[in-house]
N, C-alpha and C positions, 0 to 999 in steps of 0.2 A: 292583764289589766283588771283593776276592782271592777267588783262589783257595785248596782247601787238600786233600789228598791223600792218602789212607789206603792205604800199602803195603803187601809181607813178602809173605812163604811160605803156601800154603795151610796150612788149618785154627789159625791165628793168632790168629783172631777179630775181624777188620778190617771186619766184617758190624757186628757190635755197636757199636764204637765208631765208625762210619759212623753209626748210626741217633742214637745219644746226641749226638753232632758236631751232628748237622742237628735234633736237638728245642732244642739248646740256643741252638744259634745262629740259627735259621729260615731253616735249608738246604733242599737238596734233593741226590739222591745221581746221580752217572752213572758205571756201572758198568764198570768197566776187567777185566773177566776176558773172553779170548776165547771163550769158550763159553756162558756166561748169555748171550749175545743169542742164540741160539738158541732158540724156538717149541718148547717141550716136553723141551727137557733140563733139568727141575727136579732131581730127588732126586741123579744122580750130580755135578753142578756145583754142590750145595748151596745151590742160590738158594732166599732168603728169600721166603718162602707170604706172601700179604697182608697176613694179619693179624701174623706176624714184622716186615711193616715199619712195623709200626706208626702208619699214616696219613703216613708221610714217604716221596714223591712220587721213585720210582726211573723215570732214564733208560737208552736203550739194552738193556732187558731184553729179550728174546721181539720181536725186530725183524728178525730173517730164520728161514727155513725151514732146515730140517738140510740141504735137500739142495742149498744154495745156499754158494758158498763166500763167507769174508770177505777182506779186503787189509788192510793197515794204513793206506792213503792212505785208499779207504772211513774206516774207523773215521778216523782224526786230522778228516776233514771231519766226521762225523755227531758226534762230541765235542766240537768249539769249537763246533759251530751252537747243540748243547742247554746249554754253557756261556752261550753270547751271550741265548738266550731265557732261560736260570734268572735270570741277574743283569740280563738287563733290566727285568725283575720285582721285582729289590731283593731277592732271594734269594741267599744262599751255595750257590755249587755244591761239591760235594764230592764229589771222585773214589775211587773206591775199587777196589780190585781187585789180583789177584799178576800180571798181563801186563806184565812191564816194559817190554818194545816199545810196546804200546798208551797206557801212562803218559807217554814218552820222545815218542810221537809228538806227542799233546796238550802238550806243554811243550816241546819245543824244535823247529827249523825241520827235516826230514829232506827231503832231494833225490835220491833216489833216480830214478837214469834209467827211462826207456819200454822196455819189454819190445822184444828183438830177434826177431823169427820163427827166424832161421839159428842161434842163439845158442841160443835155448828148445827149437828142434826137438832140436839135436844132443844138449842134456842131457836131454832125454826119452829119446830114444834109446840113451847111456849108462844110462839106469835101468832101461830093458828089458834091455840085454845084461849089464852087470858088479854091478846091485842096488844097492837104496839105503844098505847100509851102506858102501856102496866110495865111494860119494859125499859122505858124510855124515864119511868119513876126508878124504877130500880136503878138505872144506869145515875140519874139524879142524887140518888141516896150514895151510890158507890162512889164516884169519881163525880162531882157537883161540875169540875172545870172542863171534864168532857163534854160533859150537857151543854156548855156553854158552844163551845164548838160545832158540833153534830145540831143539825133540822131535827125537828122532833118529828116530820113526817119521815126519814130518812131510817125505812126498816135496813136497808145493807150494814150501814155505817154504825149503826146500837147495836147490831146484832154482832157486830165484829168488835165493838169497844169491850161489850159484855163475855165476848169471847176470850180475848186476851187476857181481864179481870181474871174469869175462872181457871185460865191455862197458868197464869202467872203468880195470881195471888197478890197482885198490885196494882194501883189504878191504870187505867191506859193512859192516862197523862205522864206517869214515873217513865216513859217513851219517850217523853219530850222534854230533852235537856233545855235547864236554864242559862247555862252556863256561853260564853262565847261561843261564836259560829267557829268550829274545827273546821269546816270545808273551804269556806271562805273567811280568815280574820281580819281583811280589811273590808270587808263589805260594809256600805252603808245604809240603811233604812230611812225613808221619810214618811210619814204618818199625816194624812187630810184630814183634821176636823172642825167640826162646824156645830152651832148650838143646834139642838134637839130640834127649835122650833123652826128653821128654815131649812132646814136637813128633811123635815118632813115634809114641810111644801114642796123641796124641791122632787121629794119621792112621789108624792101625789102627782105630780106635775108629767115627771119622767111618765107615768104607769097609765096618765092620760095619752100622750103623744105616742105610747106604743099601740092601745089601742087607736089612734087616728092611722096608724102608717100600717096597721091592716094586722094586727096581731092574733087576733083571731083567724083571718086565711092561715097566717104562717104557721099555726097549729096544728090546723086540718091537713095542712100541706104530711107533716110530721106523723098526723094519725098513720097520714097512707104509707108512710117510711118505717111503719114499727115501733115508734115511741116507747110504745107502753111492752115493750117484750123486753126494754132494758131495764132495770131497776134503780137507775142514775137521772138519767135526763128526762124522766116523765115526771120530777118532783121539783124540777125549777121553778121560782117564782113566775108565776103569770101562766106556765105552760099548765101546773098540776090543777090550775082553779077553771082553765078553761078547758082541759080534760074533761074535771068535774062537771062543769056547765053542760057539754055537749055526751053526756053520759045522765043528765037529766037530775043532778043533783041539787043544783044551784042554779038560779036565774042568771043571765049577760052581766046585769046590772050588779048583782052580787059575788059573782066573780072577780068584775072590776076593784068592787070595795075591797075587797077579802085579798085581793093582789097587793093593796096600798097596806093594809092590816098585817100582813105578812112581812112585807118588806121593809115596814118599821120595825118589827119587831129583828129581823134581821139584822137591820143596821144595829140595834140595840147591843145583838149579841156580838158583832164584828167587832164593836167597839168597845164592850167587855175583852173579848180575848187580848187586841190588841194591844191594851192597855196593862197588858201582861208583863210586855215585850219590853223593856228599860234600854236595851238598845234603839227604839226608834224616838228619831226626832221628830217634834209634832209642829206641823204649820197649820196657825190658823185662818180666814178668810180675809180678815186684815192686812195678812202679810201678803206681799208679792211671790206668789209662789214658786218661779221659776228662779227669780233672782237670792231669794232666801235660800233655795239651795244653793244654788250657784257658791253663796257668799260661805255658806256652812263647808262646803268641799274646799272652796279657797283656802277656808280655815289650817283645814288639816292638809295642804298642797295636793289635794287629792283631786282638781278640774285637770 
């Protein structure tokens, strides 16, 4: 059974129409955002409470500890496995999430070479002496569309891009074919966007109500869990500024803002990459979004 895709920008609503997707179709969902598989980052990653998912059957949630980091080779294998058990089942898998690398991994073949020690040392080593934004320029200058991909607070992820460059001698994007999904050819994508200016209220909005439903405990909670001994999930949105706040860097108040600041600038780039993608179809706020797919799948006999 195809597959089918729910993309876009945080605070989109790609949650929603993931649940309505899988009641109507008797799906189930596996979660493409790199930080919901983390064990206790509910309120700042926005992941759906039980009863929000309304009896429809989410994969890859709460699957590693914060203090363990992830790969994208990890997730591409842990996604086609729970892909292969949904539709062994005679169930629609449907993927959801803004991680465009994590999406890209699941749907097309990436070859990224084996880590070099000489290679990893010395870029480690550069990020002790000259800091990750000097790196994170260089990665800019080499492969611009990595940049666009990759956090720029995100030392693992530069340091593995800039790895590859120098193992390979070719961007780390020439990894990510353009070409049709070979794993999956009938898979479908659909892509949430929204204008700039209520995409950003609605971010602002989101980043208030996580701070009301106690986002700051659910930090502290995480401090005591080891957060910061992984090098993945202490750079999420909302967790890495109120790290910083409670490490004495930034005020409550300036966190808060610096979450909203961030998370725009996020959406920015999700929707750069995505807009990469010519296989997704885009629905905007006007269209009815559950029935727009619906009518798009009818098209090709694919509901």
């Amino acid at each position: 059974m195809s597959l089918i895709v729910v993309c876009g920008a945080t605070a989109t609503g790609k949650s929603d129409l993931a649940i309505a997707l899988a009641q109507r179709l008797d799906g189930e969902i596996v979660n493409a955002d790199s930080m919901q598989i983390y064990r206790g980052m509910d309120i700042g990653t926005a992941k759906l409470s039980m009863d929000e998912r309304q009896g429809v059957a989410h994969h890859l949630l709460d699957v590693l500890d914060v203090s363990q980091d992830s790969t994208v080779a990890w997730y591409q294998d842990a996604a086609r496995c729970a892909i292969k058990e949904i539709t062994g089942r005679g169930k629609r898998a449907i993927v959801v999430g803004g991680t465009g690398l994590y999406i890209k991994s699941i749907l097309d073949e990436l070859n990224f070479p084996d880590t070099d020690p000489v290679v990893r040392a010395n870029l480690e080593s550069e990020l002790e002496n000259i800091g990750l934004d000097a790196l994170f320029e260089r990665l800019e200058r080499l492969d611009p569309a990595a940049a666009i991909a990759i956090e720029r607070a995100n030392a693992r992820r530069i340091i593995r891009a800039l790895e590859v460059i120098e193992i390979t001698g070719k961007p780390f994007t020439a990894n990510l074919p353009r070409q049709e999904s070979t794993r999956y050819p009938d898979a479908r994508q659909f892509g949430l966007v929204m204008d700039r200016e209520r995409l950003d209220e609605r971010i602002s909005a989101r980043v208030d109500r996580m701070w009301e439903r106690g986002l700051l405990a659910e930090v502290d909670t995480l401090l005591g869990a080891r957060i910061t001994d992984g090098r993945t999930a202490q750079l999420a949105l909302g967790y890495a500024q109120i790290i910083a706040f409670r490490k004495g860097l930034m005020s409550q108040d300036q966190a808060r803002e610096e979450t909203k600041r961030a998370t725009r600038q996020y959406a920015r780039r999700q929707e750069t990459w995505f807009s990469r993608d010519a296989r997704i179809t885009w629905i905007s706020p006007v269209q009815p979004h559950l029935e727009t797919v619906l009518a798009h799948l009818e098209k090709i006999n694919y509901a």
